[in-house]
Steps between C-alpha positions, in 0.01 A plus 500: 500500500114406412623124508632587859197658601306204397699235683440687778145523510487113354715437877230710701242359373640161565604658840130603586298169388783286718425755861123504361504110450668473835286728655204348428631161579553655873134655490364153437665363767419717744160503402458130544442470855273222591366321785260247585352439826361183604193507766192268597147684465480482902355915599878557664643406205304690223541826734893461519565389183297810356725691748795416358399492145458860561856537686630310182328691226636854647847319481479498124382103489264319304314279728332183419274349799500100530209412657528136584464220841687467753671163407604658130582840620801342722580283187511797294711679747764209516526416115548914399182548349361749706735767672343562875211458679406734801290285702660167605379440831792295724543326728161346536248555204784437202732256684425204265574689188819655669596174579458361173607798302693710747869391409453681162338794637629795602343635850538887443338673809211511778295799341253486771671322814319255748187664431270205327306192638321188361265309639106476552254813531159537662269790532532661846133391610656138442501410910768226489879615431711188440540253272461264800112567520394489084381112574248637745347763283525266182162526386475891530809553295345207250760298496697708280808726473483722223875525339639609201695403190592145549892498523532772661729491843204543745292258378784269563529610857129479524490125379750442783302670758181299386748203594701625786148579662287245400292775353123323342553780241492509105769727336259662274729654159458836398676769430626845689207658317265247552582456876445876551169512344365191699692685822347783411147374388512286876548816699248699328250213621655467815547125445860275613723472266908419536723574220895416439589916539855680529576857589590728346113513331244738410240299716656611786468827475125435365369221760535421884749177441662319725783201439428183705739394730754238369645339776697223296644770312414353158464844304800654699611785652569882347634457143675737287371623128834451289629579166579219260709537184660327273878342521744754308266803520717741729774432169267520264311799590667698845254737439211301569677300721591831732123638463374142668782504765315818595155416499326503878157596590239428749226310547310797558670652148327183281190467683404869363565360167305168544208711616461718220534276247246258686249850505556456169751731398676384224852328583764724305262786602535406873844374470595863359274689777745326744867591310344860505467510851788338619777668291718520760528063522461502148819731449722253704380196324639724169835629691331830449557561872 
């Protein structure tokens, strides 16, 4: 009888470390949950990825930001290294990258629909408007155009206005923080100054802008703000997959974020402010809703 009684606690013992083995086994699985998102340092891009970091992190995901250029960050995208990126910018801005790159990408969703534009910015006390007149007024804008990171989509479109129009202009490399300062720094002075701009931005909610005219239609029309990911991701991870198919905001909805981390709030801080007060978007990017 006592060898009986033995055997069977010997077999629930073994019983108990195999569900507790198996158990845990499960519980490291689920707790493995990881994504990486892929973005450029451009002010749109540092405001949604924070957004979605956010979105991800109350998901149960560890989130690694890859902060890289333009060039690299479609690489990235089409060799698997990086899962998504919120912020490709298509048809216009991105189209040599989707060209190149685009075949192994997988083109998820318009989170913010017709809503953005390229092209060249002036102060509103600028008094020409198109593209057409920049030879005239040369020597008040000083020959330059302030840009921004050299590779990036518009300052390809802007080397191909300075040719399509004959512009007497230097593209002058920068960066987006660089070109806002001098923007910035120019107004405060009350001095011309054109810059390669896009909308959605912080400076115009800050600054009387205005986009010159672009008759040729070198910068294009409306473009959409898409989300990129990675070949194999909706099998890999559906949840991840599904919360991206459900991402859409407004311009209106990332501007708020750009501006208070350019008042210089910082970004997870502002990013957060924004999932706080929008619970009722954030819920259907979750499938809370």
């Amino acid at each position: 009888m006592v060898r009986k009684i033995g055997s069977l606690l010997a077999l629930t013992g073994l019983i108990l470390t195999l569900c507790l083995f198996s158990a845990g086994c499960t519980g490291t699985e689920t707790e493995a949950k990881k994504v990486s998102i892929g973005y450029v340092t451009w002010d749109c891009a540092i405001a949604s990825t924070n957004v979605m970091k956010q979105v991800f992190e109350e998901a149960g995901y560890d989130v690694e930001l890859v902060a890289v250029d333009a060039g690299p960050l479609f690489q990235a995208l089409a060799n698997g290294n990086v899962d998504f990126t919120t912020t490709g910018w298509l048809p216009h801005t991105h189209e040599h990258y989707w060209e190149q790159y685009g075949d192994r990408i997988d083109y998820v969703h318009k989170n913010i629909p017709a809503a953005a534009r390229i092209g060249l910015v002036v102060p509103d006390y600028v008094t020409i408007d198109s593209i057409e007149e920049m030879n005239d007024v040369s020597d008040q804008f000083g020959g330059r155009i302030v840009g921004i990171e050299p590779g990036a989509g518009i300052m390809t479109r802007t080397e191909q206005a300075i040719d399509e129009y004959g512009l007497d202009y230097d593209l002058v490399a920068s960066s987006s923080a660089g070109m806002a300062a001098e923007l910035s720094s120019s107004i405060n002075s009350e001095e011309w100054v054109v810059v390669t701009g896009w909308s959605p931005h912080w400076k115009f909610g800050r600054y009387d802008l205005k986009f010159l005219e672009d008759p040729k239609g070198v910068y294009g029309g409306a473009e959409d703000v898409v989300t990129l990911a990675r070949q194999d991701l909706a099998t890999d991870d559906p949840e991840a997959y599904g919360i991206l198919t459900r991402f859409e905001w407004t311009a209106e909805d990332i501007a708020s974020v750009m501006t208070d981390i350019e008042g210089g709030m910082p970004e997870e801080e502002a990013a957060q402010k924004w999932v706080d007060a929008n619970r009722d978007k954030v819920d259907v990017w979750l499938g809370n809703a």
